[in-house]
C-alpha positions as CSV (number, residue, x, y, z in Angstrom):
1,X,160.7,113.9,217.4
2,X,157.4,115.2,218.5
3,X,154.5,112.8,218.9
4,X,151.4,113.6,217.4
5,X,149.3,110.9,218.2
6,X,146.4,112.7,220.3
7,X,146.5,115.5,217.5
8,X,143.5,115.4,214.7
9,X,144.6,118.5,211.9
10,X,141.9,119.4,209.8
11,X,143.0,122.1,207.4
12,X,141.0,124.2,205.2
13,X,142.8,124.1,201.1
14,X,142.6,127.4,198.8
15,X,144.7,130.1,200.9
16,X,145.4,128.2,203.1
17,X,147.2,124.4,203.1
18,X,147.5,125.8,198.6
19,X,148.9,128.9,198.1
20,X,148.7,131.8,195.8
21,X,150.0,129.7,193.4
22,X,147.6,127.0,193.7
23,X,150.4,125.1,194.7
24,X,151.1,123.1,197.8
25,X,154.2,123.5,198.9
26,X,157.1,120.4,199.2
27,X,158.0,122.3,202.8
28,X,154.3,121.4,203.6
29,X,153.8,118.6,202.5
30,X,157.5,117.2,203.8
31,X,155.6,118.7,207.5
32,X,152.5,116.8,206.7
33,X,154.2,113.3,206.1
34,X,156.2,113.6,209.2
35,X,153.2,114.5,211.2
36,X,151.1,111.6,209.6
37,X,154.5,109.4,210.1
38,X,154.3,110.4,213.9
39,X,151.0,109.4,214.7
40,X,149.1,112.8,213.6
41,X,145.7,112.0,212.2
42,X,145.2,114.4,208.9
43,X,142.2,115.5,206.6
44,X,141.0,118.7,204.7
45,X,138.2,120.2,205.0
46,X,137.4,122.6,201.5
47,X,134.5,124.0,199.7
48,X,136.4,122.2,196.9
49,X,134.5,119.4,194.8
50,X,135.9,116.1,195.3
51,X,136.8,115.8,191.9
52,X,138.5,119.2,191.7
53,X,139.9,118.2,194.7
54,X,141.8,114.9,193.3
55,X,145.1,116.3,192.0
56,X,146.1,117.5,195.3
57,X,144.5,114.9,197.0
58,X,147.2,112.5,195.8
59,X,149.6,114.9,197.1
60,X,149.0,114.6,200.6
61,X,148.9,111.8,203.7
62,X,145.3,111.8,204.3
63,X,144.9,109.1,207.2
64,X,140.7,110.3,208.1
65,X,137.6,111.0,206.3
66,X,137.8,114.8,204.7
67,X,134.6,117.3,204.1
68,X,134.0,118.6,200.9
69,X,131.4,121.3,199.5
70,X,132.1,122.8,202.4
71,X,130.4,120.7,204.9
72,X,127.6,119.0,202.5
73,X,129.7,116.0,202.6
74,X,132.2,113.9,204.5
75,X,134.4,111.2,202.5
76,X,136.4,108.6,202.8
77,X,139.2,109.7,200.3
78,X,140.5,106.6,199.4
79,X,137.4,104.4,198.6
80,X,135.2,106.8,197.8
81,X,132.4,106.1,200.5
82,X,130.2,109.1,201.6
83,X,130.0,108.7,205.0
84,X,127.2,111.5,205.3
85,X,125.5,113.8,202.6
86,X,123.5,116.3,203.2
87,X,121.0,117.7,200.0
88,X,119.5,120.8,199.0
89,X,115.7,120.1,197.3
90,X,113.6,123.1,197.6
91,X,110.9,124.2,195.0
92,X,111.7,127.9,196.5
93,X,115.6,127.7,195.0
94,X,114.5,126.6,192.4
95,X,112.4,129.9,191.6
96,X,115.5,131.5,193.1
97,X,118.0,130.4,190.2
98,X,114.9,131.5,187.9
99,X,114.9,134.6,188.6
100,X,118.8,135.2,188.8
101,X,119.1,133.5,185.2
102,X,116.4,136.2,184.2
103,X,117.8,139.2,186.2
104,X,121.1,138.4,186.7
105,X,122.3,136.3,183.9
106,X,126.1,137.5,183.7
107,X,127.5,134.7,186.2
108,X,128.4,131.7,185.9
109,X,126.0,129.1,188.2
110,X,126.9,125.9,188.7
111,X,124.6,122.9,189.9
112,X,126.7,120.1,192.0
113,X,125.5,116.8,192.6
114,X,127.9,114.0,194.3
115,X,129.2,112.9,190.9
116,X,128.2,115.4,188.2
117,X,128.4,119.6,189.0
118,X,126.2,121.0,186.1
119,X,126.6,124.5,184.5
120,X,123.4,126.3,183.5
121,X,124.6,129.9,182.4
122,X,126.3,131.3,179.4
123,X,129.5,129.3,178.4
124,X,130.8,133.5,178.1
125,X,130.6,133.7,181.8
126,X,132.0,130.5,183.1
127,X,134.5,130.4,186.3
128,X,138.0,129.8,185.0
129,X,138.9,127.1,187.2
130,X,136.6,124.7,184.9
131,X,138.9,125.3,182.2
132,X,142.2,125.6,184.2
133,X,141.4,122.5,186.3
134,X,139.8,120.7,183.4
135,X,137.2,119.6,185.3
136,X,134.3,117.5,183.9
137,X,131.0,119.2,184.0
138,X,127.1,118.8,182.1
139,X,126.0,122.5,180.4
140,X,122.2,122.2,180.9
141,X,118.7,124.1,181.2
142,X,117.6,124.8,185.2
143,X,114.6,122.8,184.1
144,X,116.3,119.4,182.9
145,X,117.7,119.1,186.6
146,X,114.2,119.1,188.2
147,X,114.3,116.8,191.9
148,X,117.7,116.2,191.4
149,X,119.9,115.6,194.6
150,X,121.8,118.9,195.2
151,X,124.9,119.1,197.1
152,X,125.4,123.0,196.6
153,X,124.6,125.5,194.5
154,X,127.6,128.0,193.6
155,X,128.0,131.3,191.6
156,X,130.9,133.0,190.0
157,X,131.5,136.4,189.5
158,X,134.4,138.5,189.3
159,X,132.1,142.0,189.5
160,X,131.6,142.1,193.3
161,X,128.4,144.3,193.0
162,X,126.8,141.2,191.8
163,X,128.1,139.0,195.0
164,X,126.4,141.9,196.7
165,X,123.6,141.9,194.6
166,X,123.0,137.7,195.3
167,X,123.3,138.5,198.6
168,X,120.2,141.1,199.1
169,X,118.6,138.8,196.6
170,X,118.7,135.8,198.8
171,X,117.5,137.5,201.4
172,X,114.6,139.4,199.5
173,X,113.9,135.8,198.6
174,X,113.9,134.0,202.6
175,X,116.7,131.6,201.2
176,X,117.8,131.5,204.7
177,X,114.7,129.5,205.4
178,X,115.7,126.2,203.5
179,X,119.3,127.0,203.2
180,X,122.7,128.8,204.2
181,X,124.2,131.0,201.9
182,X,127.7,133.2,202.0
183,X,130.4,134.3,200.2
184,X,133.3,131.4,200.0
185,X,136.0,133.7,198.6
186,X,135.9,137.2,196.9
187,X,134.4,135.8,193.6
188,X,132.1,132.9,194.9
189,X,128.9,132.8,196.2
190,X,127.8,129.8,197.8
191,X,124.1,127.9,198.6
192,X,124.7,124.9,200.9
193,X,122.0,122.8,203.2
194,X,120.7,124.6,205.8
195,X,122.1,122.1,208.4
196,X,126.2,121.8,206.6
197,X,129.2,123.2,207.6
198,X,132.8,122.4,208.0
199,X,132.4,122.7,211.6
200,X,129.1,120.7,212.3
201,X,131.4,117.6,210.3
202,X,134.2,118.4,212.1
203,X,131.8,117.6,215.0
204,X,130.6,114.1,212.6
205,X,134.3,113.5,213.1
206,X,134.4,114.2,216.6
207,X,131.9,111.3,217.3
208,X,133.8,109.0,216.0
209,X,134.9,106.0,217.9
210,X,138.7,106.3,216.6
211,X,139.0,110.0,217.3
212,X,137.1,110.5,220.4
213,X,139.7,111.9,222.9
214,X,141.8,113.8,220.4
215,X,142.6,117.1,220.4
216,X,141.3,119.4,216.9
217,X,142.9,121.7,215.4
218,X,141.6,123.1,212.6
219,X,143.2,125.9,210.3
220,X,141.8,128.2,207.6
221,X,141.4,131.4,206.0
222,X,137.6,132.2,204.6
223,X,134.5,133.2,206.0
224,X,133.3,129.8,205.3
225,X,136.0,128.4,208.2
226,X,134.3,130.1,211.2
227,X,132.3,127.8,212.8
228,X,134.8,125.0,212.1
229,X,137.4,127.1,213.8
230,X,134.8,127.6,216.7
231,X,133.6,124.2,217.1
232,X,137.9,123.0,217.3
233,X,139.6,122.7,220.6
234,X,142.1,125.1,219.3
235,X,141.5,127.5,215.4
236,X,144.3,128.9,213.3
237,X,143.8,131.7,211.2
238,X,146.3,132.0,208.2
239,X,147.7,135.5,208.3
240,X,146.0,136.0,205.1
241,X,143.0,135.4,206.8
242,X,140.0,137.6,206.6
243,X,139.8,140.1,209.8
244,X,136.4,138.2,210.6
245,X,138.2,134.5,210.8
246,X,140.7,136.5,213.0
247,X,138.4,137.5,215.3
248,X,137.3,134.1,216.0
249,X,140.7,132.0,215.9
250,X,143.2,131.2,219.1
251,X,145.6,131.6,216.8
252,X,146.9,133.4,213.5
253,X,150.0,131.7,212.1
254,X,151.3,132.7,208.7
255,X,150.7,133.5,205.1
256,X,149.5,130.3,203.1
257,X,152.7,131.5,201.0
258,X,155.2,131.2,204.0
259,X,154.0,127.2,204.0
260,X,151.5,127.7,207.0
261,X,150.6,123.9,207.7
262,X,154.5,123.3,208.2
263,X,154.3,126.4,210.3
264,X,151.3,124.6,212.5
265,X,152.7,121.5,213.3
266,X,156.5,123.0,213.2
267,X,155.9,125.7,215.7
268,X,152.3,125.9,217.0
269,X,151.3,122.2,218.0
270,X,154.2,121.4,220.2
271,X,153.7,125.2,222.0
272,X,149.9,125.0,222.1
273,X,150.0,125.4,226.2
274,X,152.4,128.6,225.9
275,X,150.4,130.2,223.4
276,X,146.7,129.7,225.0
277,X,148.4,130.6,228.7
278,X,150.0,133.3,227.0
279,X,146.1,134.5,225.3
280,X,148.5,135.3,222.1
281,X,146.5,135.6,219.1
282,X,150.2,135.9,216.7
283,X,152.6,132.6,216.3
């Protein structure tokens, strides 16, 4: 039985630990115990609301403190303490959602806090996963949530001219000044703190007394996973990655549908010297 006790696995969820079924599979999470079981230190690392995050949450051996909103905040799952939040409170995105409610208003926006998201568009053109997911959310006016602490700001679509569209927008608007911005996956735009990501809390995690000296590995499939894959000793790219994240991992394992996470710790953590001597960039 391998040991994984100098191992810290921080994996990314939608496409990549869940797949295309929103499902996690029992192969992965049978891997995940065993690894936990063995000494392997686990958490996620998702763009994900906590709260949208709880059903699967309960699934899987989380042993460390996980990053949510991608990279706004870092958790302790079990009790609930934030052990760092970063906010968005700019009068300049607030005149930014003004003007996409005017010229833009066929989205669906969504305001998140730590413990409320609020929606403030047209209940016509709201993202799917509220309803699938039944996930508790406020309906409000842009000016009722005035100096409120913002976690992240994120639009749905499924028309990708409009993702385009935010995009130039954002940038007409020198968004970049006060705050990072990106496309999370094909239908999501996303507004974040200028000074979040996954991989500046992967470094949070780094610091930590209890993990100092372990090796990171940290798997994923967006955009949104670069620099967490950059700032790991060793990045995975799922092989339903997108060609940028592949350009930046050590490693591209396989589909999220062909249980990828058991696939990590299976086949690619106990061969991690053969595949960086080797420079292979396919597991």
């Amino acid at each position: 039985m391998n040991d994984y006790s100098n191992i810290f696995l921080l994996s990314d969820m939608d496409g990549t630990l869940i797949n295309s079924n929103s499902q996690i599979s029992a192969v992965n999470k049978y891997a995940l115990e065993q690894f936990t079981k063995n000494g392997g230190t686990f958490a996620v690392a998702t763009g994900r609301t906590i709260r949208s995050c709880q059903d699967f949450l309960g699934e899987l051996p989380i042993n460390a403190p996980s990053i949510f909103y991608n990279g706004t905040i870092l958790q302790n799952v079990y009790n609930n303490v934030a052990l760092k939040t970063l906010l968005l409170q700019n009068s300049q995105l607030t005149a930014f959602l003004a003007q996409c409610l005017i010229y833009c208003p066929q989205m669906c926006i969504e305001i998140h806090t730590k413990d409320i998201f609020y929606v403030i568009t047209d209940k016509a053109y709201d993202d799917p996963v509220i309803k699938r997911e039944a996930l508790p959310y406020v309906r409000a006016n842009l000016g009722e949530l005035k100096d409120i602490p913002i976690l992240k700001v994120q639009f749905y679509t499924e028309k990708p001219e409009l993702i385009s569209w935010l995009h130039n927008f954002a940038q007409a608007m020198e968004i970049d000044k006060i705050a990072k911005y990106f496309t999370s996956w094909s239908s999501y735009f996303e507004i974040i703190p200028q000074n979040a990501s996954k991989g500046i809390m992967l470094n949070e995690l780094r610091k930590m007394p209890q993990y100092q000296g372990k090796i990171f590995i940290a798997v994923g499939d967006f955009d949104n996973d670069i620099e967490m894959l950059r700032c790991a000793d060793y990045g995975i790219a799922a092989q339903n990655a997108t060609q940028n994240l592949k350009q930046v991992a050590d490693i591209i394992g396989v589909s999220c549908d062909d249980h990828l996470l058991s696939h990590v710790i299976t086949k690619i953590i106990p061969n991690l010297t053969k595949y960086m001597a080797a420079n292979l960039q396919t597991a």
